[in-house]
Legacy VTK file of the C-alpha trace (Angstrom):
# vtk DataFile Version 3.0
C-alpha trace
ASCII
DATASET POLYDATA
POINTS 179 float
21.341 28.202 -17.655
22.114 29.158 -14.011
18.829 28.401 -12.608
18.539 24.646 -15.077
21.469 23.484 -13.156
20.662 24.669 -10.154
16.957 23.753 -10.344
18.365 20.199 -11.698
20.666 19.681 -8.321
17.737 20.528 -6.239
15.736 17.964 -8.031
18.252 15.393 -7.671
19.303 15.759 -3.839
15.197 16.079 -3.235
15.131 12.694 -4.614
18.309 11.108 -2.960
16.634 12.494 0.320
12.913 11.207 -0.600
14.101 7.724 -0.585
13.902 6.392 2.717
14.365 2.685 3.503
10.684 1.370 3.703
9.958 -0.544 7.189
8.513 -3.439 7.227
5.260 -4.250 9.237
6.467 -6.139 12.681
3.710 -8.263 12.399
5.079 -9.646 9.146
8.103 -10.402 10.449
6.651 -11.664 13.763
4.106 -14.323 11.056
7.309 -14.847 9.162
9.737 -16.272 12.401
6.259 -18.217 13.540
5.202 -19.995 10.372
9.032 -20.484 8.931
12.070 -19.916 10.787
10.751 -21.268 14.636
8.955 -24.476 12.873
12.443 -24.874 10.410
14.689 -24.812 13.792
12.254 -27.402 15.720
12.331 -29.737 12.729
16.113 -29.779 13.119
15.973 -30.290 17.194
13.133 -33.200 16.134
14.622 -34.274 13.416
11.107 -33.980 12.301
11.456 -34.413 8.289
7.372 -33.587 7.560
8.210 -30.136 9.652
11.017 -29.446 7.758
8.973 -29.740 4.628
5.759 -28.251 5.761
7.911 -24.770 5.780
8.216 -24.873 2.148
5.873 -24.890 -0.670
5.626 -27.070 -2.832
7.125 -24.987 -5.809
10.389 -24.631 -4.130
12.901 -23.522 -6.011
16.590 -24.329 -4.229
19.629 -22.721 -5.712
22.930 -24.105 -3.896
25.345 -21.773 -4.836
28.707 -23.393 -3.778
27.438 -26.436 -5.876
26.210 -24.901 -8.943
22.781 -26.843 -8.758
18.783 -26.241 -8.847
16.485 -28.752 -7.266
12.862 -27.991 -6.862
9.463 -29.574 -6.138
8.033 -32.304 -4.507
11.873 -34.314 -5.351
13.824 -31.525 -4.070
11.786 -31.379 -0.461
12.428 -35.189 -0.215
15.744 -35.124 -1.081
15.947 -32.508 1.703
14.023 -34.479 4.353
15.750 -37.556 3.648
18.447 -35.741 5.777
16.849 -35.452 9.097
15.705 -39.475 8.476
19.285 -40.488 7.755
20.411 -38.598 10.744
17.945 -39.780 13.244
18.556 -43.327 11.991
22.269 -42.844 12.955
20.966 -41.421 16.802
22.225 -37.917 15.563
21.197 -34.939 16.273
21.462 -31.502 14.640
20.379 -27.845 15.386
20.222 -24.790 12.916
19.829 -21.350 13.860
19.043 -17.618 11.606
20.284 -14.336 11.834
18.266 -12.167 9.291
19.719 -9.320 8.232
17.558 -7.773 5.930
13.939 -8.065 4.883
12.077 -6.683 2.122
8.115 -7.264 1.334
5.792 -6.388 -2.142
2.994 -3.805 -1.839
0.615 -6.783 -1.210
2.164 -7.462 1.766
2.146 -11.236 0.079
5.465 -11.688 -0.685
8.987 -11.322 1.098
12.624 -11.490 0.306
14.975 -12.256 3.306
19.041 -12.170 3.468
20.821 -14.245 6.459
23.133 -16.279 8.136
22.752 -19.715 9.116
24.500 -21.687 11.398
24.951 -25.557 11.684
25.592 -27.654 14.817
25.686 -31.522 14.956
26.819 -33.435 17.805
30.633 -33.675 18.545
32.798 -37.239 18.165
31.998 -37.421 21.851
28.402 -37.929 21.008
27.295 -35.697 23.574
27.682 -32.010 22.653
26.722 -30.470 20.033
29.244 -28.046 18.047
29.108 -25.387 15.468
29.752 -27.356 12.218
29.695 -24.171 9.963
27.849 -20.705 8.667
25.976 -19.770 5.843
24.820 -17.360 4.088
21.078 -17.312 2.560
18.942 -15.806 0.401
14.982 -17.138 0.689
12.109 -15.551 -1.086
8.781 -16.499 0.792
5.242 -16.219 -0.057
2.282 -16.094 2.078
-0.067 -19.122 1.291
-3.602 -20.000 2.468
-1.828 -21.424 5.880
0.940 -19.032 6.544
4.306 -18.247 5.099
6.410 -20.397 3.271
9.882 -20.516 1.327
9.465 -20.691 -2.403
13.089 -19.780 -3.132
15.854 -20.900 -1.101
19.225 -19.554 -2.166
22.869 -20.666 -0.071
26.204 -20.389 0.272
29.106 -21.385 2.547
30.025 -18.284 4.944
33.108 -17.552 6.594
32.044 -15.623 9.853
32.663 -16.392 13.418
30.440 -17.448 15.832
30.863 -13.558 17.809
29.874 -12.030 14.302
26.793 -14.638 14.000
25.473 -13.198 17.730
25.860 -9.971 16.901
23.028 -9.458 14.540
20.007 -7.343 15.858
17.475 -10.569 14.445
18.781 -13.484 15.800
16.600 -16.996 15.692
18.072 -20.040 17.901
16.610 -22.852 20.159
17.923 -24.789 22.616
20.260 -27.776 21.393
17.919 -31.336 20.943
16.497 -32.993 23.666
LINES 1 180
179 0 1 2 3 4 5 6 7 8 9 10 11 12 13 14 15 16 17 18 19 20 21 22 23 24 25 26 27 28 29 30 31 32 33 34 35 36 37 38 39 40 41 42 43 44 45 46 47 48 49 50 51 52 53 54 55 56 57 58 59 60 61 62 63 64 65 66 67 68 69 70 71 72 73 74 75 76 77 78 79 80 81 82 83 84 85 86 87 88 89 90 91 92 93 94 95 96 97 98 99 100 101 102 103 104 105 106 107 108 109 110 111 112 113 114 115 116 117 118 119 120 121 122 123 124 125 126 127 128 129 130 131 132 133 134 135 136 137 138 139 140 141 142 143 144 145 146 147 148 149 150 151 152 153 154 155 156 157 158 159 160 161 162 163 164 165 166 167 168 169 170 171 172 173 174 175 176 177 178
């Protein structure tokens, strides 16, 4: 009985042990920031609403969390790009910038999962500056298509960081404001 239990706890810490976080291939994450996140960022900087939704496919699923609602498709990517029209109409500008903080990929290397902040900047009253508007936190699952990577399942939800805690993560994703 001795040696079952002590054979068992062997087994068990030898498997605690064997599981090691798997790493992702850099050049995944390097496709990932060039086909999504950079072209997402420049479409906010453009105000570029085709951009926007050429970083998406067209089975989008988008979950809003702090709403309680699921758009998708083709309505759901107009919806969304309707926002960068409206603002560009006004002479607004906004900016958007990532800090991913975990990523996880399929055997296939043809799908990913990716956890993050977000944060939003618009201009300022003074019409001049831009300043932070607010954080979020997101969940997207992407999918590598025949032209690159795109978001099939966006996920978000209002975040209550600071802008220090938002710099401090080891992937960080930001342009300079609009031109």
């Amino acid at each position: 009985m001795k040696q079952l239990v002590s054979t068992l706890l062997l087994l068990c810490v030898a498997i605690s042990f064997g599981q090691k976080d798997k790493a992702v291939n850099p050049e995944i994450i390097d496709a990932i920031k060039n086909d999504v996140w950079i072209p997402f960022m420049e479409s906010y900087n453009e105000l570029n609403s085709n951009k926007l939704k050429s970083v998406h496919s067209q089975e989008i699923v988008r979950v809003t969390i702090d709403d309680n609602e699921i758009k998708s498709g083709e309505g759901y990517l107009e919806y969304f790009g309707q926002f960068l029209d409206v603002v560009k109409k006004k002479g607004g500008k906004v900016a958007i910038a990532f800090a991913i903080l975990s990523t996880a990929i399929d055997e296939s290397e043809e799908m990913a999962y990716q956890t993050g902040y977000y944060r939003f900047s618009s201009l300022g009253k003074d019409g001049e500056e831009m300043v932070v508007r607010g954080y979020g936190y997101f969940n997207v699952g992407l999918k590598l298509e025949d032209d690159g990577w795109r978001i099939w399942l966006d996920s978000d939800k209002k975040a209550d960081i600071s802008d220090s805690e938002f710099s401090k993560q080891k992937t960080l994703y930001e342009m300079d404001g609009p031109s």
